[in-house]
Jmol script that loads the backbone (N, CA, C; Angstrom):
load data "model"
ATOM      1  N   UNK A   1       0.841  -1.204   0.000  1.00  0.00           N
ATOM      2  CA  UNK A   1       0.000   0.000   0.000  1.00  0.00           C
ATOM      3  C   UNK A   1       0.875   1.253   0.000  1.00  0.00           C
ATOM      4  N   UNK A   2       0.476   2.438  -0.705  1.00  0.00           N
ATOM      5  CA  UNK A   2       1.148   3.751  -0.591  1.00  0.00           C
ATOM      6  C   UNK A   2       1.021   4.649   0.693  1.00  0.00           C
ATOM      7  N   UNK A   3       2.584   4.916   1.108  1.00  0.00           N
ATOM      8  CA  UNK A   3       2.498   5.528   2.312  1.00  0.00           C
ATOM      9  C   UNK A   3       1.599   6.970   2.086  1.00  0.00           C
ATOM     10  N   UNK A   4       1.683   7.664   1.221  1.00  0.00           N
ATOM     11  CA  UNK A   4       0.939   8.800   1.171  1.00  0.00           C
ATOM     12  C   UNK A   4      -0.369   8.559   0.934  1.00  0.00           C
ATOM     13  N   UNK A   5      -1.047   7.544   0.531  1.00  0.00           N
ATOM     14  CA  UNK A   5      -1.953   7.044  -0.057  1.00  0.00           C
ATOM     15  C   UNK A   5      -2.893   7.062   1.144  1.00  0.00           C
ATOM     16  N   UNK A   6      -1.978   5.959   2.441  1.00  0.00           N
ATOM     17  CA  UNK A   6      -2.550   5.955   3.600  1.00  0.00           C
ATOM     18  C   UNK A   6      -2.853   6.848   4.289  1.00  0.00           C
ATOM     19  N   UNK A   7      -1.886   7.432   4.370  1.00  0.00           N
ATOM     20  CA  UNK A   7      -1.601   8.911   5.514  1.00  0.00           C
ATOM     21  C   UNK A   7      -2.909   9.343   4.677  1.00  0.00           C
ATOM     22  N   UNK A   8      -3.120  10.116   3.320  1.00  0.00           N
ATOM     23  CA  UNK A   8      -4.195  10.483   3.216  1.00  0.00           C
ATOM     24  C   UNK A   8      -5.545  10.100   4.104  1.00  0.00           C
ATOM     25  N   UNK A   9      -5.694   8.800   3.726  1.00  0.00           N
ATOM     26  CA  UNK A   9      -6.650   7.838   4.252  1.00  0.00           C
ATOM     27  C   UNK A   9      -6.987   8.298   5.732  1.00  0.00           C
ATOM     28  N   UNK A  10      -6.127   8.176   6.252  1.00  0.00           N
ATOM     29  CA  UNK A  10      -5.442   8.352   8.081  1.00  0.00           C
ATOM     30  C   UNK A  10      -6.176  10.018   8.391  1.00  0.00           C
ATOM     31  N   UNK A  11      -5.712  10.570   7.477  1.00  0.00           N
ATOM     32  CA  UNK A  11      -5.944  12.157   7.887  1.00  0.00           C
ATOM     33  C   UNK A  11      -7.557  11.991   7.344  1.00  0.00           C
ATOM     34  N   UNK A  12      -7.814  12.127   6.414  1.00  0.00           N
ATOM     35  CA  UNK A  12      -9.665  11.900   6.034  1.00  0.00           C
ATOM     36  C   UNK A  12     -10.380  10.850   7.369  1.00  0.00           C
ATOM     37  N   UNK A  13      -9.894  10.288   7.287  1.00  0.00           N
ATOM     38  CA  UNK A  13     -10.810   9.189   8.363  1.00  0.00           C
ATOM     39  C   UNK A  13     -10.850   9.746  10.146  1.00  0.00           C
ATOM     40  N   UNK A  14      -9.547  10.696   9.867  1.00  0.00           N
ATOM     41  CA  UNK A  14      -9.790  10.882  11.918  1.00  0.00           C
ATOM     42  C   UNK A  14     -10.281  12.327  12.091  1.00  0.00           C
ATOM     43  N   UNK A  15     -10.649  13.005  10.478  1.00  0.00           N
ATOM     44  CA  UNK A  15     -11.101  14.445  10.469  1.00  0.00           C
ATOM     45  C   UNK A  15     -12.264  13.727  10.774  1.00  0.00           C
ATOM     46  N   UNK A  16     -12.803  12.707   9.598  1.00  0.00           N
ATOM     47  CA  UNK A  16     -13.829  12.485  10.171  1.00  0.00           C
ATOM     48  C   UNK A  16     -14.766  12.123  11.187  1.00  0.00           C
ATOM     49  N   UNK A  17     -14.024  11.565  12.020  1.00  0.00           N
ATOM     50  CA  UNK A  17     -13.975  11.249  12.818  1.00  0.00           C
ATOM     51  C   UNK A  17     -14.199  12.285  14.311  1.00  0.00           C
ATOM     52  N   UNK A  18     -13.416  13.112  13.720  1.00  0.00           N
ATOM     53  CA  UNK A  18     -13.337  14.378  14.843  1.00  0.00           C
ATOM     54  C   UNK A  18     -15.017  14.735  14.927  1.00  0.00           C
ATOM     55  N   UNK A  19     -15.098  15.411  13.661  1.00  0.00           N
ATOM     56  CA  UNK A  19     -16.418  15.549  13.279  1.00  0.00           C
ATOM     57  C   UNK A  19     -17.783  15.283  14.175  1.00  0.00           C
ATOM     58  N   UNK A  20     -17.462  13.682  13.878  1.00  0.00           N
ATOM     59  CA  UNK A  20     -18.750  13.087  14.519  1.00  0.00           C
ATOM     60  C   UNK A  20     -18.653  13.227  15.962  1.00  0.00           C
ATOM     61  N   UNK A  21     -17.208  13.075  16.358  1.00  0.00           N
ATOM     62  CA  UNK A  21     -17.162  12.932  18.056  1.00  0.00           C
ATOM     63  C   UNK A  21     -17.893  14.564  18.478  1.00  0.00           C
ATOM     64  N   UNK A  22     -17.585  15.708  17.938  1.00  0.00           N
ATOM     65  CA  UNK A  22     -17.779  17.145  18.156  1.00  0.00           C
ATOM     66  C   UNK A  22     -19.786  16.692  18.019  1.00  0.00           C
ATOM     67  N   UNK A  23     -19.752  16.345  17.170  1.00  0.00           N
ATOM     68  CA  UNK A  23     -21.582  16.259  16.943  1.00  0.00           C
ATOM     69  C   UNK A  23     -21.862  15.373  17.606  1.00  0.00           C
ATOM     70  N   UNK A  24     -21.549  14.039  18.571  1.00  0.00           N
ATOM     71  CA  UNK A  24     -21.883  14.166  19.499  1.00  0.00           C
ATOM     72  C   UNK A  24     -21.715  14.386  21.328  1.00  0.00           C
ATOM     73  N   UNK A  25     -20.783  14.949  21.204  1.00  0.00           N
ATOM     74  CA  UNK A  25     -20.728  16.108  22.532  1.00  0.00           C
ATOM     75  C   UNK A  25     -21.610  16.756  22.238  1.00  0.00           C
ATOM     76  N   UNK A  26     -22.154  17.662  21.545  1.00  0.00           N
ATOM     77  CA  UNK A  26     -22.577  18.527  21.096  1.00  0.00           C
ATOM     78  C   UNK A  26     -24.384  18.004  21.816  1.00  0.00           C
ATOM     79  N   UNK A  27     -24.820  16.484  21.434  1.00  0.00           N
ATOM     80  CA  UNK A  27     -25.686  16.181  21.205  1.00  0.00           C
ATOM     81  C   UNK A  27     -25.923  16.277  22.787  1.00  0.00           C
ATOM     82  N   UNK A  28     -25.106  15.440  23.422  1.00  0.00           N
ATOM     83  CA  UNK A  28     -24.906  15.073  25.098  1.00  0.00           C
ATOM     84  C   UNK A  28     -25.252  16.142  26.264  1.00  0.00           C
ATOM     85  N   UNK A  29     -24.525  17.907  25.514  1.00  0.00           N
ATOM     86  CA  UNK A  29     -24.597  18.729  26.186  1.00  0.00           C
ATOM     87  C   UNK A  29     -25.713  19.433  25.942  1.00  0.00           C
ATOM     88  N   UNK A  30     -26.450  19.652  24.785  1.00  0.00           N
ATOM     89  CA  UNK A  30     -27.866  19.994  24.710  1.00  0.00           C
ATOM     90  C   UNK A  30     -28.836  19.376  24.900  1.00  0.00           C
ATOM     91  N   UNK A  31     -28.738  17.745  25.491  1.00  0.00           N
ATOM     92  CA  UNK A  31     -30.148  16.945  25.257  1.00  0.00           C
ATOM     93  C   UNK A  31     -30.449  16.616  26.995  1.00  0.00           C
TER      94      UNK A  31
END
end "model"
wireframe off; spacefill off
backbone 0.3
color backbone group
């Protein structure tokens, strides 16, 4: 597999990641 290929992968997947965790804190502290 390509190291940059991954790292891409790596960086997209734990933004995404961030994401969801922020939406739900988000959910926890308003509900």
């Amino acid at each position: 597999m390509d190291r940059t290929n991954r790292t891409h992968w790596h960086k997209r997947f734990g933004r995404h990641i961030g994401a969801l965790c922020l939406y739900f804190f988000k959910f926890l502290v308003f509900a």
